[in-house]
C-alpha positions in Angstrom: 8.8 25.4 -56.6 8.9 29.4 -55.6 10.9 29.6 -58.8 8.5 28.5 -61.1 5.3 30.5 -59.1 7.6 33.6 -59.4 8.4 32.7 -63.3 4.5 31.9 -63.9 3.6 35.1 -62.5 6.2 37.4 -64.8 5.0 35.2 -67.4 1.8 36.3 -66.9 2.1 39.8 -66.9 4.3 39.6 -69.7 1.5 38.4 -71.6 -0.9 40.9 -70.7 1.5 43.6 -71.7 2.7 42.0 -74.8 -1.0 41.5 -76.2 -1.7 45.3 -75.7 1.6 46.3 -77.1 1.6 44.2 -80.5 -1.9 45.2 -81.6 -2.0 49.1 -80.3 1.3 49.6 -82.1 0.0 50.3 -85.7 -2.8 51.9 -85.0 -3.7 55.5 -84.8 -2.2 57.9 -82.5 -3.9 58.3 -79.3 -4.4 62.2 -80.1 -6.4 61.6 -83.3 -9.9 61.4 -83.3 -12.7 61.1 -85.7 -12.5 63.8 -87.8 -8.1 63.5 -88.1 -8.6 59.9 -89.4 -11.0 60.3 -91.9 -9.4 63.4 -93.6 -6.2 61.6 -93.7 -8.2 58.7 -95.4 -9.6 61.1 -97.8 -5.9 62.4 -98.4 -4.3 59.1 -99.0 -7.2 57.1 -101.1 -7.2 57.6 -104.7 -10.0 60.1 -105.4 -12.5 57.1 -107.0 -13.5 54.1 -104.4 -14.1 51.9 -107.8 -10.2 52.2 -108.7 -9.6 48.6 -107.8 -12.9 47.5 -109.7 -12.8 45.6 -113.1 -11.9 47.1 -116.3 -14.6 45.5 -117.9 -17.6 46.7 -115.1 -19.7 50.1 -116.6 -20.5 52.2 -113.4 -23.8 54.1 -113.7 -23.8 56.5 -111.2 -20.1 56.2 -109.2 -17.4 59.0 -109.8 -15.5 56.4 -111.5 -18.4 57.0 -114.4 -17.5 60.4 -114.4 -13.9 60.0 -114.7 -13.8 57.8 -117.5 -13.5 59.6 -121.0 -15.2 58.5 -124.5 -12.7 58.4 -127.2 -15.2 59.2 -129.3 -16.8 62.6 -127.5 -15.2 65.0 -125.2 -15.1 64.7 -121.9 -18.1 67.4 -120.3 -17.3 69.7 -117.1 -18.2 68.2 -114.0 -21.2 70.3 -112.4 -21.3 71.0 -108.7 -22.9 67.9 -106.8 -26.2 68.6 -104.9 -27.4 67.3 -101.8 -30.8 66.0 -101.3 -31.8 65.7 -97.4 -34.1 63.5 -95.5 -35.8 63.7 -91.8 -37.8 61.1 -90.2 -38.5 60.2 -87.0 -35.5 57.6 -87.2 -33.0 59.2 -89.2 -31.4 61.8 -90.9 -30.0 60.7 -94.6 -28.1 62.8 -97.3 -28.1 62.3 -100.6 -25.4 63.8 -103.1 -26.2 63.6 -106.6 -24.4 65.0 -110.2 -23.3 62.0 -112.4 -23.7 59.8 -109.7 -26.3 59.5 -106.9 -25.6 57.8 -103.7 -26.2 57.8 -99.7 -23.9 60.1 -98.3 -24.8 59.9 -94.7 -27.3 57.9 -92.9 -27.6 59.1 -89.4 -29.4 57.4 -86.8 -31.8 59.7 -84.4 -32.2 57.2 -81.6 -28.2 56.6 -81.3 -26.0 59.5 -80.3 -22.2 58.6 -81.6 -20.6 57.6 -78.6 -17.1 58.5 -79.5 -17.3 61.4 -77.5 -15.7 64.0 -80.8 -19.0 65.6 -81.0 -22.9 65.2 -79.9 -24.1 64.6 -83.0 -26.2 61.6 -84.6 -24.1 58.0 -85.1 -23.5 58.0 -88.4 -23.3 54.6 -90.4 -21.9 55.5 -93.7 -17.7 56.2 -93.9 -16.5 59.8 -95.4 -14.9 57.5 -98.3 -17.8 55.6 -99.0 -19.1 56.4 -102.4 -21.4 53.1 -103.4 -23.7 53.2 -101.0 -27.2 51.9 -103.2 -25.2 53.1 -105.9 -25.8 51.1 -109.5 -23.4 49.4 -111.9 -24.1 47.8 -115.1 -21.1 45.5 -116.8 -22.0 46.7 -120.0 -18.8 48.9 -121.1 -20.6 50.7 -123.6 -23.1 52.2 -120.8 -20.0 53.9 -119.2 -19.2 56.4 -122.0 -23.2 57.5 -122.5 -23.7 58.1 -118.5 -20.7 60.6 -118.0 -22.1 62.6 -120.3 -25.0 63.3 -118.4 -26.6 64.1 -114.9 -28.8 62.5 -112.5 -32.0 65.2 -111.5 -34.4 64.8 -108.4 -37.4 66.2 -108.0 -37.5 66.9 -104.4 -34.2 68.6 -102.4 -35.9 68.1 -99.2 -38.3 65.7 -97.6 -39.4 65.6 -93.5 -41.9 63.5 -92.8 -43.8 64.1 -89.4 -46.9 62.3 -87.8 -49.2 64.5 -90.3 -46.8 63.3 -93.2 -45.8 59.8 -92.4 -44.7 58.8 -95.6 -43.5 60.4 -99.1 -41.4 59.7 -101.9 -38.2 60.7 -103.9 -37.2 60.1 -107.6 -33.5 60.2 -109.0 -33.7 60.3 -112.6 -31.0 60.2 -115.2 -31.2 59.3 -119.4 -28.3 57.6 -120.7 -28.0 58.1 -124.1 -30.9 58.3 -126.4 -32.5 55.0 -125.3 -32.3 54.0 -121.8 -33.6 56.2 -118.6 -32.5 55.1 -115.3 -35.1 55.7 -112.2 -34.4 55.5 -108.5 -37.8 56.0 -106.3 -37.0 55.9 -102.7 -40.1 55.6 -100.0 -39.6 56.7 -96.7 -41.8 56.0 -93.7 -41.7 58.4 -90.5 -41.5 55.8 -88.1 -39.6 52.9 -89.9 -36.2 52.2 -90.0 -36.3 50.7 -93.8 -36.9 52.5 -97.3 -38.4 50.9 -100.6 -36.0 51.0 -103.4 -37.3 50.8 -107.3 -35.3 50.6 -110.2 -37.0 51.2 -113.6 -35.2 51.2 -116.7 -37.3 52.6 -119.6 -36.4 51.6 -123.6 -37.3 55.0 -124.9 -36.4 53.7 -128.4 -38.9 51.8 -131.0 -36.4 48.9 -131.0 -35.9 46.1 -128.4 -32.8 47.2 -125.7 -30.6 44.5 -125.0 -27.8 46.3 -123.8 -28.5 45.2 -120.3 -28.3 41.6 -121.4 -24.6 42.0 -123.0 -22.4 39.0 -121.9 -19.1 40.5 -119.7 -16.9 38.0 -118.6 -19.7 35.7 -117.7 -21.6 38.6 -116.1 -24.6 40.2 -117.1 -27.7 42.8 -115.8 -26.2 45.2 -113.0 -25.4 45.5 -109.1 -26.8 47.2 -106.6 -23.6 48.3 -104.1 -23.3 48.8 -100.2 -19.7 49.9 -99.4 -16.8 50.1 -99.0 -17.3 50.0 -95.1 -19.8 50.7 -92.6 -18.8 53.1 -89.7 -17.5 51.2 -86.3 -19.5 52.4 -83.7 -16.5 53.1 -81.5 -16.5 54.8 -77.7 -14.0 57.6 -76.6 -11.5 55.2 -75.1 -11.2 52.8 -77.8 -10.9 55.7 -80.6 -8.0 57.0 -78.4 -6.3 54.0 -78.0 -6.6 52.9 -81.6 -8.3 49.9 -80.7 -11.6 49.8 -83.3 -9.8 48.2 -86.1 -9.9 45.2 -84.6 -13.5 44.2 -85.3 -14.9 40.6 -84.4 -15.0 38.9 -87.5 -18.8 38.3 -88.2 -18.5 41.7 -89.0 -18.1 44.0 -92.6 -20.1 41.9 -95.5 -22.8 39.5 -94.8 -25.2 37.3 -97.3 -27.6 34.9 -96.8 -28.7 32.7 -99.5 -32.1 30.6 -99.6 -31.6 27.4 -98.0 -28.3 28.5 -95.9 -28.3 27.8 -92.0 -26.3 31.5 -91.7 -25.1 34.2 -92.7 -21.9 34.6 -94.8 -19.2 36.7 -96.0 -18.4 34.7 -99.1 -20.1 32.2 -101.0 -18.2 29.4 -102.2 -18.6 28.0 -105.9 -21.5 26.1 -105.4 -23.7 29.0 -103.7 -22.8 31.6 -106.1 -25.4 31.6 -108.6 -27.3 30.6 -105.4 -30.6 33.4 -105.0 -30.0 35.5 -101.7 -32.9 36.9 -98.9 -30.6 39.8 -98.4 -26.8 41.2 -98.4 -25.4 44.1 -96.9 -22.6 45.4 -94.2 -23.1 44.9 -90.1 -20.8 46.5 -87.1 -21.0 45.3 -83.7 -24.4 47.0 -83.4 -26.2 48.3 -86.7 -26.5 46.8 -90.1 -27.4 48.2 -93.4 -28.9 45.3 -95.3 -30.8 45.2 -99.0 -33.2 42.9 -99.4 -34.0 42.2 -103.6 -37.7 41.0 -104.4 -37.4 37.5 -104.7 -38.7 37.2 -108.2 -35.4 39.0 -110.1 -33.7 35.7 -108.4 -30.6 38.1 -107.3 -27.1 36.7 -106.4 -24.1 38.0 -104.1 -20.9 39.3 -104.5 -18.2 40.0 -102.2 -16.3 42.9 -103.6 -12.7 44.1 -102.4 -12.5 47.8 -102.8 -9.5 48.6 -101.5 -7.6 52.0 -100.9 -3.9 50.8 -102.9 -2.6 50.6 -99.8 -3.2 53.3 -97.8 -4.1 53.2 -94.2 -7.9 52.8 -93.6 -8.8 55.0 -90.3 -9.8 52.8 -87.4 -13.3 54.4 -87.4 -14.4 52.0 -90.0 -15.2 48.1 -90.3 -13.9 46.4 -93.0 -13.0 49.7 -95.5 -11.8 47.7 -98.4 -15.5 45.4 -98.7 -18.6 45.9 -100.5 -21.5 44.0 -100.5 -23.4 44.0 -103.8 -26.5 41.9 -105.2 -25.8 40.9 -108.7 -29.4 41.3 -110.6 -29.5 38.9 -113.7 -29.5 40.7 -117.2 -32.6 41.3 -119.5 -33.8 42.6 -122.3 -36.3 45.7 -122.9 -38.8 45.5 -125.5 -39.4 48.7 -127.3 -41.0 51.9 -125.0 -41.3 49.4 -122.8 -39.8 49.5 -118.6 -38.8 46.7 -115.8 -39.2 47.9 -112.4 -36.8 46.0 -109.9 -38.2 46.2 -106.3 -35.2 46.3 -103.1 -36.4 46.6 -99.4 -33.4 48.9 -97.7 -32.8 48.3 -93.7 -30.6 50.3 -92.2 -30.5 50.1 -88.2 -30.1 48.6 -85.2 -29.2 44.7 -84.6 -32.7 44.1 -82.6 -34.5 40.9 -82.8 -38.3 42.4 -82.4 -37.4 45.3 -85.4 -36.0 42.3 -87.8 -38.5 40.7 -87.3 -40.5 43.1 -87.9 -39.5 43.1 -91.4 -41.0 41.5 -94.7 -39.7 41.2 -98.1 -40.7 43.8 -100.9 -42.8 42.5 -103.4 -45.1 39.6 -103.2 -42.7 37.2 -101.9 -43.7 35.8 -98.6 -40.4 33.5 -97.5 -38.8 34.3 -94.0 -36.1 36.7 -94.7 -34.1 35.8 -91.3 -32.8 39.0 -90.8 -32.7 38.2 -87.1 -29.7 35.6 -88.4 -27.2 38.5 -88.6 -27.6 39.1 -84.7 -24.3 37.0 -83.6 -24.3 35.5 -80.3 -21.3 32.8 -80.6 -21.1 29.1 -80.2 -23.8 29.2 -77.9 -26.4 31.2 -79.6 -29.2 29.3 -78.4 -28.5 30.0 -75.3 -28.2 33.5 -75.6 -31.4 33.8 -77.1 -33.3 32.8 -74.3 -31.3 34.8 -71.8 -32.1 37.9 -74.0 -35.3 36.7 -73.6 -35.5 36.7 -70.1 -33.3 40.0 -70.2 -36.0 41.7 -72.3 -38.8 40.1 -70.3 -37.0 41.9 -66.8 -36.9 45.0 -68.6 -40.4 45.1 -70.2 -41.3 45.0 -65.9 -38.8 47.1 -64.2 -38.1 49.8 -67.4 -34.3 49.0 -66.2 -31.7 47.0 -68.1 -29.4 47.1 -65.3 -31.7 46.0 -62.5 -33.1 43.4 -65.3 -29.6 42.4 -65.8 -29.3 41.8 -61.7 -32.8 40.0 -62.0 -31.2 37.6 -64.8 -28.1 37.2 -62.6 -30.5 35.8 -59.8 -32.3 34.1 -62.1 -29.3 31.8 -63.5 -28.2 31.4 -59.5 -31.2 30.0 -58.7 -31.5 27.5 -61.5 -27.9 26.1 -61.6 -28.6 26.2 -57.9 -28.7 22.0 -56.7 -25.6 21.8 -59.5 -23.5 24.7 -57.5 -24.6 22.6 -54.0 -23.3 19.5 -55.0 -19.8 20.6 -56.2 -19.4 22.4 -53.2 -20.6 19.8 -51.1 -17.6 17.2 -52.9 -15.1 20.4 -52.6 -15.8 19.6 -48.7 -15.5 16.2 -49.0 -12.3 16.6 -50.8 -10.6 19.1 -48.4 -11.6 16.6 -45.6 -9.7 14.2 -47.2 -6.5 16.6 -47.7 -4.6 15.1 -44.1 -5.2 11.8 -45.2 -3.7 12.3 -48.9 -1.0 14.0 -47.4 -0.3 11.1 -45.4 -0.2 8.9 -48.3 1.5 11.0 -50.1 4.4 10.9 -48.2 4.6 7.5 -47.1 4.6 6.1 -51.5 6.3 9.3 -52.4 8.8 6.7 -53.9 6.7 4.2 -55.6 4.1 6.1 -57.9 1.8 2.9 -58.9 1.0 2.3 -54.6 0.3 6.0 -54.4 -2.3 6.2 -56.9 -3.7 2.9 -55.6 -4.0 3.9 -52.5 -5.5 7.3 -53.3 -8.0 5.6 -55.6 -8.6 3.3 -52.4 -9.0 6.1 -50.3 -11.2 7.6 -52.4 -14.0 4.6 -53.0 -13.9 3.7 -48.8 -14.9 7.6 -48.0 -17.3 7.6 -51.5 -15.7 10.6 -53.1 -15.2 11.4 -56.8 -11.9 13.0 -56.9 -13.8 14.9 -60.1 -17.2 15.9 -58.5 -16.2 19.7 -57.4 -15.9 20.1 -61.2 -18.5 18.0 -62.8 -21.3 20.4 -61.8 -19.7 23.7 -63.1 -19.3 22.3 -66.4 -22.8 22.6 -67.5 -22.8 25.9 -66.3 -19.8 27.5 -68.8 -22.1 27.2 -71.8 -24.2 29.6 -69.8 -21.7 32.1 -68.9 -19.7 32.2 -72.2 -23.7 33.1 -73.9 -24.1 35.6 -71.0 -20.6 37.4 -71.7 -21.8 37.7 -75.8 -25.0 38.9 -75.0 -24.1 41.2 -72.3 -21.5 42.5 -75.1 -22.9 42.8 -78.3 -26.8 43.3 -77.2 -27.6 46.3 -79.0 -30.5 47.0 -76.2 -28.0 47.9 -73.7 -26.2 50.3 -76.0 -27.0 53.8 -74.7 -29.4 52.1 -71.5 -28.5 54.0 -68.1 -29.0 51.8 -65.0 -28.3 54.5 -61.9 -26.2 57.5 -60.7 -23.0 57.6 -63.6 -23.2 54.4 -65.2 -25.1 56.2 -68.3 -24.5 53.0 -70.7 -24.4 49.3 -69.9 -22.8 48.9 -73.2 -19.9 51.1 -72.4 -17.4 51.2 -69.9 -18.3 53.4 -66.3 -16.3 56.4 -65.9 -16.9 57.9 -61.8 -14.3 60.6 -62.7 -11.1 61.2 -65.2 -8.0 61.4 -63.9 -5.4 63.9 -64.5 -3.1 61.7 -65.8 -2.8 58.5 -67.9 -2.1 54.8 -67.0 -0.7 53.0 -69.6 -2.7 50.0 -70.6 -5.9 51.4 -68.4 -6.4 55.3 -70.0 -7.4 58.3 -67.7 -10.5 57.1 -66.8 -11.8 55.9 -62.8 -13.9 53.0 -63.0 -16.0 51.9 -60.1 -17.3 48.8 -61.2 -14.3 47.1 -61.8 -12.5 47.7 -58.4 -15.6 46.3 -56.7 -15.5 43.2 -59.1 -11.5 42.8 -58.0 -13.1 43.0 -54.4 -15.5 40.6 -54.9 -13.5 38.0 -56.4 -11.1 37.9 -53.8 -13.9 38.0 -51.1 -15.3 35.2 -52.6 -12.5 33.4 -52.8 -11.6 34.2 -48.9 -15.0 32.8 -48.0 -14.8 29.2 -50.3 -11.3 28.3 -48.9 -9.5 29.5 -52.0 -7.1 31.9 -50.5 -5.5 28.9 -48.4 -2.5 27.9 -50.7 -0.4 25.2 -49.3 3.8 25.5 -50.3 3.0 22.3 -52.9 0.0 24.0 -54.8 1.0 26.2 -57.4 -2.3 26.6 -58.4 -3.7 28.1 -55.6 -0.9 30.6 -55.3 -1.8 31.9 -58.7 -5.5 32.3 -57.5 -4.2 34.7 -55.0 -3.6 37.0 -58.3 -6.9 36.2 -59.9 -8.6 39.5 -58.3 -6.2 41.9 -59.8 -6.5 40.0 -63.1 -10.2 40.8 -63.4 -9.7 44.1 -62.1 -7.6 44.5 -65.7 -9.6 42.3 -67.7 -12.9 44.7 -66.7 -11.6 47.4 -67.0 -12.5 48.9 -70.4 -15.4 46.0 -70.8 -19.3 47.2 -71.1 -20.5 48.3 -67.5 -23.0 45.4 -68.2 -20.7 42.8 -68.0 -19.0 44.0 -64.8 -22.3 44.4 -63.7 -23.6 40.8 -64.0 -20.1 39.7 -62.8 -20.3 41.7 -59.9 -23.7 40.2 -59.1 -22.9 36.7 -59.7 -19.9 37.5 -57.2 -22.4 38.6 -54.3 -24.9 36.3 -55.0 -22.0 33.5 -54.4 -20.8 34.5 -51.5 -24.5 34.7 -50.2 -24.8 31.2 -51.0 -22.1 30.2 -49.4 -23.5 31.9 -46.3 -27.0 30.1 -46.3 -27.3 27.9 -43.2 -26.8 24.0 -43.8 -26.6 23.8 -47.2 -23.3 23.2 -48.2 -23.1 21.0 -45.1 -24.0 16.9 -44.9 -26.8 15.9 -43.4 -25.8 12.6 -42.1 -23.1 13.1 -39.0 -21.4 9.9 -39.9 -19.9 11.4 -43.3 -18.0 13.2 -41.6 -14.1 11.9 -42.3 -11.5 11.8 -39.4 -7.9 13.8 -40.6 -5.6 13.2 -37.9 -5.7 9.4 -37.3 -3.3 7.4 -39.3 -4.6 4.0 -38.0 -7.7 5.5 -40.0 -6.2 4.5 -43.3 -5.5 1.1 -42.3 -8.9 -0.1 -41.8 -12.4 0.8 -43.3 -14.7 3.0 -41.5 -17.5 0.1 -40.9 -15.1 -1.7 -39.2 -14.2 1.3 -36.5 -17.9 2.0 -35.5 -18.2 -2.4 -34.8 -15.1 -2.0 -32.8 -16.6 -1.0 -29.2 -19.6 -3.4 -29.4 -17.1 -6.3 -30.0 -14.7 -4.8 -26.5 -18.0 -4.9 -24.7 -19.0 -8.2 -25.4 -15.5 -9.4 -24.4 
């Protein structure tokens, strides 16, 4: 029996090592940071993100439009791109624009990047992104007439204050002698989403139906997000190479009218299916486009990727693009379309999705809230964000609201936490007596569990009962753990003294040295948690292992497992762990209430003629000697 406790252990750790070994081998070197990965993405990509795009597509305003040459004219010089800046209250966007126009960087003002290389804004759009609410047509022809010419702008610099809440911005460019191409973006000062209109003008006395030219059953143009959307990565996890290895409900997300979620690709029968909105999403921000409902736009998962050569680990999913596939028309002559998009690029936050409505006229629920996800047991995680936001809204403190919805869960699964401690009494007063048993039909199996199922149903105890009442309550952990990790509201929310961020990791001081598989970094939180755990454990019994229970023996290791497990987990979590460790312990401490009420349920243990008759009869017994 020591043998196999000794091998489970070394199995164990073997594990734990293992796991950090296999997926921190390929990644990034520990030294390089930001700024390293992406110029050796730049370096290694082929210079045109729309090299692994179809033949057949005509890019409008991409550097692959640039790059391809007419046969028929020669090719013109390529003109020095200019930038075109924005400043709002909530971000900070560049523009670059030449022969193709497209959103450079989109910096949010409220969100510092985290990853410790510098203090500047986070920024959502990758280095190697060129298609961000950049525009591609599938007719081929359109190709050769846009490289020949540039896109103009009539502003180079908009900031919008509280006098100046709102202006706009025009990109226009003429592709060949009959089509112009305009781009008017709104701002707003104190929103996190821009109006997009597209208006295509027939300058020609002739109908234009180039835009409604059959391509491999593909007509009209797309509107592109991609490829990528920045990870919003902290210090430690950028050193150790660990951001590549996003959760998978994130990179490209759709939802189509009718559809119960979110998606990252639509099968057959939801392709021509009309979407609410598509876009890319990290663990915390989104970038979504949202189409005017009347154009009846589709989505299209697009794999853009580099031929092969290492994407940094600062971005999620670097090879998609998300792209809403507008249905092709026809222009009568001098006459325009105007194709309105609603762009929302932010944080994951129920109350600003909501927030949200659809450009145009349309009126249908775009269920933006949708791409916030919780898990398996999102409904519960939506009411405890709830009750977390409720907390803060009073104390102006997401950690002390985090303690108040600790307490809060205590007190409710309270009579469920009583009765399975109450039947883990029971059960350890029974332990002598099923010992006994144990060794008297330790050679006939069938009379030992008949007699432990007899001893069981004379002293009333359901062998079960110390783990019926926990069950309900893992639901209600496993929402707390993907709230309390993916909650954007905690990102950047202090709670006291160093822990700065509940969604990050506390750091008391940095060591001088490094500990493989924990970093350079001191954290309080989880030492106290390994503390706790094991206190807890002292006070409900736990740390009593008999030579025959291997299970208990492992126990003994459980604190220095969750002293590993916490270690580089958001201070929130360790947080509410450490709470709900205290707040057990206190509840094992309150007078009376783990204990029975009723003297008489109280089981003898040393006794072996206790076995061979029922209780009722041994409290008759000394009536009957009397009477004799």
């Amino acid at each position: 029996m020591e043998k196999r406790y000794v091998l489970a252990l070394v199995l164990m750790v073997a594990v734990m090592f293992g796991w950090s070994w296999f997926y921190g081998r390929n990644l990034p070197k520990p030294t390089e940071t930001t700024e390293q990965a992406t110029e050796q993405s730049r370096e290694t990509s082929p210079p045109s993100p729309d090299s692994s795009s179809s033949a057949s597509e005509s890019t409008v305003d991409t550097t692959q439009s640039a790059q391809v040459e007419s046969p028929l004219r020669p090719r013109q010089p390529i003109r020095e791109s200019q930038t075109v800046q924005v400043e709002t209250a909530k971000y900070h966007i560049i523009f670059l624009i030449g022969r193709f126009a497209y959103a450079h960087e989109w910096a949010l003002k409220e969100y510092p990047d985290r990853s410790g290389v510098d203090k500047s804004l986070f920024n959502l759009i990758p280095e190697t992104a060129q298609n961000c609410l950049s525009v591609h047509f599938f007719n081929q022809s359109l190709t050769a007439d846009a490289m020949d010419t540039f896109w103009e702008t009539d502003k180079t610099e908009i900031v919008l204050t509280d006098q100046n809440p709102q202006d706009n911005l025009i990109f226009s460019k003429q592709i060949g002698e009959n089509l112009k191409v305009l781009k008017k973006f709104t701002f707003y000062h104190d929103r996190y989403y821009v109006d997009l209109e597209l208006t295509f003008q027939n300058l020609s006395n002739q109908p234009l139906i180039s835009l409604d030219t059959m391509s491999d059953n593909r007509n009209g143009y797309k509107l592109r997000w991609g490829p990528g959307i920045n990870a919003d990565l902290l210090a430690h996890e950028l050193k150790n190479g660990r951001g590549r290895h996003n959760s998978k409900n994130e990179g490209a997300r759709a939802l189509s009218s009718g559809a119960s979620k979110p998606a990252k690709e639509f099968d057959d029968s939801q392709s021509m299916d009309p979407v609410l909105w598509a876009g890319m999403n990290n663990k915390y921000f989104a970038a979504l486009m949202i189409p005017d409902g009347v154009i009846n736009a589709t989505y299209e998962l697009e794999d853009l990727s580099d031929n092969g050569a290492t994407a940094p680990a600062v971005i999620t999913a670097p090879s998609e693009a998300a792209s809403l596939i507008v249905p092709g028309f026809s222009l009568d002559s001098n006459n325009s379309r105007t194709d309105q998009f609603r762009v929302y690029i932010g944080p994951k936050e129920y109350k600003v999705l909501k927030g949200i409505e659809p450009p145009g006229t349309q009126e249908e629920d775009l269920q933006l809230a949708d791409i916030i996800d919780f898990g398996f047991f999102w409904y519960i995680a939506w009411v405890m964000l709830w009750l977390l936001n409720f907390f803060y809204g009073i104390i102006k403190n997401y950690g002390v609201a985090i303690i108040l919805l600790t307490l809060f869960v205590k007190v409710i699964s309270y009579p469920l936490t009583r009765k399975g401690y109450k039947s883990m009494q029971a059960m350890q007063k029974l332990q002598p007596l099923l010992t006994e048993i144990r060794e008297k039909h330790r050679d006939d199996p069938q009379k030992l569990n008949k007699a432990t199922m007899q001893l069981y149903k004379e002293h009333g105890v359901n062998p079960f009962g110390g783990c019926i009442p926990w069950i309900p309550q893992i639901p209600v952990f496993i929402a707390l753990f993907a709230l309390l990790g993916s909650a954007v509201e905690l990102r950047g929310a202090p709670f006291c003294l160093w822990i700065d961020d509940l969604a990050a990791p506390d750091v008391l001081f940095t060591l001088p040295f490094t500990i493989p598989f924990i970093g350079d970094a001191f954290r309080f939180l989880p030492i106290v948690n390994g503390f706790t755990t094991w206190l807890q454990q002292k006070t409900s019994g736990g740390m009593a292992p008999t030579t025959d229970n291997m299970q208990a023996k492992i126990m003994q290791f459980m604190p220095v497992i969750f002293v590993f497990i916490l270690y580089n987990f958001a201070s929130g979590l360790a947080l509410y762990w450490l709470c709900n460790n205290i707040f057990t312990i206190g509840q094992q401490y309150l007078p009376k209430l783990w204990q029975s009420d009723e003297a008489e349920e109280a089981i003898p243990v040393n006794s072996s003629s206790t076995r061979k008759q029922p209780q009722s009869k041994r409290r008759q017994s000394p009536n009957a000697n009397r009477k004799t």
